[in-house]
FILONU-968309 format. One record per residue: x, y, z of N, C-alpha, C in turn. Coordinates in steps of 0.02 Angstrom, whole numbers, padded with zeros to 5 digits, always signed. Example, Ala and Ser with C-alpha at 12.3 -4.5 7.8 and 13.67 -1.06 7.14 Angstrom:
REM FILONU-968309
+00660-00284+00390+00615-00225+00390+00660-00165+00390 +00642-00112+00354+00684-00053+00357+00645+00002+00394 
REM end
This chain:
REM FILONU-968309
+04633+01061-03261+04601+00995-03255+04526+01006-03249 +04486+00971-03300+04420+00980-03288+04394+00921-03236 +04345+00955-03205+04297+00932-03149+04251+00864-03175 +04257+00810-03158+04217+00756-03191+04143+00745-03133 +04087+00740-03140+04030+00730-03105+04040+00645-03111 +04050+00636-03056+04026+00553-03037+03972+00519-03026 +03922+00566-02997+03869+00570-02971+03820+00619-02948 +03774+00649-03002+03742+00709-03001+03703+00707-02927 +03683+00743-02904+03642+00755-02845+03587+00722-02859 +03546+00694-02814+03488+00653-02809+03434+00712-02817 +03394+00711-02867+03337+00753-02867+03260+00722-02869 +03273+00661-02807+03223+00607-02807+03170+00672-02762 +03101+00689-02763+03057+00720-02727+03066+00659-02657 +03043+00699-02610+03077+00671-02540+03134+00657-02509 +03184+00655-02558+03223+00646-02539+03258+00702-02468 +03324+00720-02434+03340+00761-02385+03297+00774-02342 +03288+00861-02337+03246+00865-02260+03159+00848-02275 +03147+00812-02326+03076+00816-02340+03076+00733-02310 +03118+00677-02322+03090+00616-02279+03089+00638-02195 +03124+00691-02173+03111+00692-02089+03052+00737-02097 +03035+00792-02137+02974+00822-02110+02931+00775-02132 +02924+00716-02178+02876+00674-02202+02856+00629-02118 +02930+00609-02072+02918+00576-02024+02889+00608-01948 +02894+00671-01942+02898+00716-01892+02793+00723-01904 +02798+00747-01968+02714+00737-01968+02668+00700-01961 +02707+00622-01991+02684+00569-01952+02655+00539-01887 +02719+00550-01864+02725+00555-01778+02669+00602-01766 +02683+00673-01754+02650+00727-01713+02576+00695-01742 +02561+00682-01795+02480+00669-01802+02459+00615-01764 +02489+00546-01759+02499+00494-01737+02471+00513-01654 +02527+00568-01609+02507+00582-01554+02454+00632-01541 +02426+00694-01597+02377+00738-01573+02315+00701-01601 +02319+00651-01659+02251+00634-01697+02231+00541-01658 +02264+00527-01637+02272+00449-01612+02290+00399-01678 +02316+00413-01756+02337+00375-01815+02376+00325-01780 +02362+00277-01805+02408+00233-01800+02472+00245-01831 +02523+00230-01793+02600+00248-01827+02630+00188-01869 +02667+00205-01914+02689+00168-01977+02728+00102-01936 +02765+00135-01879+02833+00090-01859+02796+00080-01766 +02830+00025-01735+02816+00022-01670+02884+00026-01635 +02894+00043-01587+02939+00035-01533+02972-00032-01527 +02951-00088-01533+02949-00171-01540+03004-00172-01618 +02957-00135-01650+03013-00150-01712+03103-00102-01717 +03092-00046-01683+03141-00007-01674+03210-00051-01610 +03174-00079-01563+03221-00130-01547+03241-00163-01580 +03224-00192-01629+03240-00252-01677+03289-00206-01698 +03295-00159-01739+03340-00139-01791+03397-00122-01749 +03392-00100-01676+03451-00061-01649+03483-00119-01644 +03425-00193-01616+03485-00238-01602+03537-00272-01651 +03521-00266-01714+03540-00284-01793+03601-00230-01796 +03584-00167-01782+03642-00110-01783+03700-00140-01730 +03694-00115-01682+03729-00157-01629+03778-00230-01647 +03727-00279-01669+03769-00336-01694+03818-00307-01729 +03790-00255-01796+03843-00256-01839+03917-00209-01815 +03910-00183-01775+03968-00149-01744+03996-00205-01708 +03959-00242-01678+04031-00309-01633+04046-00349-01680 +04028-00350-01746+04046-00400-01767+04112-00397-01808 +04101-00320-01839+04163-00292-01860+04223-00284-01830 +04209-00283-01750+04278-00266-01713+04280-00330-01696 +04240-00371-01691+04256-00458-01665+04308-00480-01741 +04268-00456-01785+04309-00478-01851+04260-00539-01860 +04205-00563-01856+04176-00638-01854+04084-00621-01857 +04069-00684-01898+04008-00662-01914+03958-00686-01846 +03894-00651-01828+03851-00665-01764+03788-00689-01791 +03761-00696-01728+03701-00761-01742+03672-00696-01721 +03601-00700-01731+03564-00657-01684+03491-00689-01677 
REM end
């Protein structure tokens, strides 16, 4: 039986460990240079609380307000 490719590997540049070292350099410059950082703390609540919803909502079975 031959092997069918469904989906070749992503050979997008950045893609894998190059978006975290892209974010890690971010950061560390952010704290040794004073850069302003891309993302805030304010917005990282937002998303966890969006994450979060979507896990109760799945085991509620029912869609949430937020």
């Amino acid at each position: 039986m031959k092997a069918e490719i469904l989906l070749p590997p992503d050979q997008h540049k950045g893609f894998g460990g190059d978006c975290t070292h892209a974010l890690q350099s971010h950061v560390v410059s952010g704290l040794l240079c004073g850069t302003l950082l891309e993302n805030t703390a304010e917005g990282y609540l937002k998303v966890i609380e969006i994450e979060n919803a979507i896990y109760r909502s799945a085991m509620e079975g029912c869609k949430l307000e937020l």
